[in-house]
N, C-alpha and C positions, 0 to 999 in steps of 0.2 A: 252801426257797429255795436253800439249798446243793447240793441235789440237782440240782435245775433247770438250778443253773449248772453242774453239772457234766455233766450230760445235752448240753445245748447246747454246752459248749466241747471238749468229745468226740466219738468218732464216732456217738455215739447211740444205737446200736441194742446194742452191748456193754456199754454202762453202763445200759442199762435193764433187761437180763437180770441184771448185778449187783444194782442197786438191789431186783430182785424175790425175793430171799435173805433167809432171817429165822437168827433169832441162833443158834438151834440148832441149824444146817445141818454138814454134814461136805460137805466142799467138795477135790476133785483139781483139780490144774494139772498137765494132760501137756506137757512141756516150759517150765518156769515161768520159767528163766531169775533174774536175781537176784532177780525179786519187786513187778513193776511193777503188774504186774494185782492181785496181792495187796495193795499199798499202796494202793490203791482201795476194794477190800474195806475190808482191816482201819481205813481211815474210817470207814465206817459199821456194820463188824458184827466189831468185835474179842473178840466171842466166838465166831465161829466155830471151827469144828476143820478148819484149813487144812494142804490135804498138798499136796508138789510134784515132782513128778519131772523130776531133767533130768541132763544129761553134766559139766555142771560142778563144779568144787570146790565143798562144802559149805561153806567160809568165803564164799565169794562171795555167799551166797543168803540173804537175810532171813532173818532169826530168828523172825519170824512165820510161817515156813512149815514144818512135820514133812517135813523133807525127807529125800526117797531118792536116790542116785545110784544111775540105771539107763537103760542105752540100750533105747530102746521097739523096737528091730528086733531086740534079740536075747534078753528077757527078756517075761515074762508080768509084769502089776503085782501088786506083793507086796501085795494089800490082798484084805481078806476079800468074798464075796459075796454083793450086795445093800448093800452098806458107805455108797455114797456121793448125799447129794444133787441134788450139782451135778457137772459138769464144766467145765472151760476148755479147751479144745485150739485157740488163737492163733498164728498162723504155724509152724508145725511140720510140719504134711502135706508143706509144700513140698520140706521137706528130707528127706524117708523115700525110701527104694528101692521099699519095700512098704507102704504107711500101710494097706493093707488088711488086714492080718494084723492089726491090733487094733480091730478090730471086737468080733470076740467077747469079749474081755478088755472092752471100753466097757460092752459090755449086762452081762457076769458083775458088775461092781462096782458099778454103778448100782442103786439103790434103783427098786423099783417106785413110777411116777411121777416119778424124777429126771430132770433134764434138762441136754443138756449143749448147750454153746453152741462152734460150728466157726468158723475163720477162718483163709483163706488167701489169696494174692494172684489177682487176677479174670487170666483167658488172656490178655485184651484189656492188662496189664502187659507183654506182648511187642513191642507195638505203638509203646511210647512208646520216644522215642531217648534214646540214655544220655546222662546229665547231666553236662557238664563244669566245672561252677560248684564248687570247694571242696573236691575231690575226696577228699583227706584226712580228712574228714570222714565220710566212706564212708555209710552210709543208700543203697538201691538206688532211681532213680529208673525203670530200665527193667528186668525179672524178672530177667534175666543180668547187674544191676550185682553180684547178689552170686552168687559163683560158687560155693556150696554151694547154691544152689537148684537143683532137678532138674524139676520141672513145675510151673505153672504149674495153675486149678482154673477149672469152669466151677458155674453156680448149680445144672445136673444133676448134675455130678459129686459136689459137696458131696452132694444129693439122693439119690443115688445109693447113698454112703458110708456115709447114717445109715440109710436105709432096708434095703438090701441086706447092707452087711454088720456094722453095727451094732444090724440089728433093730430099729430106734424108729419110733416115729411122727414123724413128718418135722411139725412143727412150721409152720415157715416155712424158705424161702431168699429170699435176694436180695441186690443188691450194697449195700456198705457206702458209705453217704451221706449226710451230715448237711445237709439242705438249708438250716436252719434257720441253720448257721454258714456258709455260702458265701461272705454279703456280707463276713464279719468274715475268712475264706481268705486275699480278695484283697490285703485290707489287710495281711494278714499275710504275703503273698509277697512285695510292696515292700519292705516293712520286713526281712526276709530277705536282702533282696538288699543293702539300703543297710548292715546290720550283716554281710555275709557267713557267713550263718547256714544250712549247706545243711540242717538238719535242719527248721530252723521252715517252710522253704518245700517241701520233699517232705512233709509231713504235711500240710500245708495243698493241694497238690496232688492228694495223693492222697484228699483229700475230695472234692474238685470233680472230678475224671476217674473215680471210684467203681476204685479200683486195686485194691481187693480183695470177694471173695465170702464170706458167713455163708450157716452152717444153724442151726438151732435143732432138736434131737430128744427124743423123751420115751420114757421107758420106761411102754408099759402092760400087760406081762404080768409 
């Protein structure tokens, strides 16, 4: 039941790739950040062997994560190959010059039949007007609210990226949309608005407008 709820109070299609992880996994997060997606995991599978690479200080980043500081544009990932089950690669493409140059590095460290799970924001994020409610609070309601984002990503592109130059088998794409929490969204932009909370109402937005694109890819050779 816990699962469930957390399936439905999430965007869905990411926590159901999580929930499909068993305890034994070695699991990478390219660009992990302090360890949100990780405290997700480590709910339900705190015996994993969880590793994460990002640019930030080491104190910053769970403790739950064997973390490496390494920028992914100018280094190959220090891990052996064939090493890894799973992958997370969650908003991070946006920010590369080249996200293509790790491609090869994806397939060398994935485990025959690993699968990794893509995420970045949909093109159609160019389209929405920037948000002026709370601004301080920063959270990017239109692509360019944050000004380290460089592109923006289409369902082919994703497609494209696992196939072409990740070599997997391309799984699925589509936009990320939890149809299932929509009616609970609306209620929660109101509520957003009357506590002046810009975060709760752009995550609740960005369900309902589908703001962002997933791949799912497998390794089969």
């Amino acid at each position: 039941m816990e699962k469930l709820k957390d399936v439905i109070l999430n965007n869905g299609i990411k926590q159901r790739f999580f929930l499909s992880f068993k305890k034994d996994y070695k699991i990478l997060e390219l660009g992990c950040g302090i360890g949100r997606n990780a405290m997700f995991i480590k709910k339900y599978f705190n015996e994993v062997e969880y590793h994460g690479i990002d640019i930030l200080s080491e104190e910053k980043v769970d403790s739950f994560i064997n973390f490496n500081k390494v920028n992914l544009e100018e280094s190959e990932l220090p891990y052996e190959t064939n090493y890894f089950d799973a992958i997370i690669f969650t908003h991070v493409l946006e920010h590369l010059n080249n996200p293509l140059s790790l491609g090869n590095e994806i397939n060398r460290v994935l485990k025959k039949s690993g699968r990794i799970y893509v995420e970045a924001p949909n093109w159609s994020s160019i389209l929405v007007p920037s948000f002026g409610f709370h601004r301080e609070q920063h959270n990017p309601f239109n692509f360019y609210d944050d000004p380290t984002h460089i592109k923006p990503w289409t369902k082919h592109g994703i497609y494209k990226f696992l196939s072409d130059n990740c070599q997997l088998k391309v799984q699925k794409v589509g936009i990320v949309r939890n149809w299932i929490r929509i009616p609970l969204d609306l209620f929660i932009i109101i509520l957003g608005f009357i506590k002046g909370d810009r975060k709760r109402i752009i995550s609740s937005f960005w369900n309902i407008y589908g703001w962002c694109v997933f791949g799912i890819g497998e390794k089969k050779n």
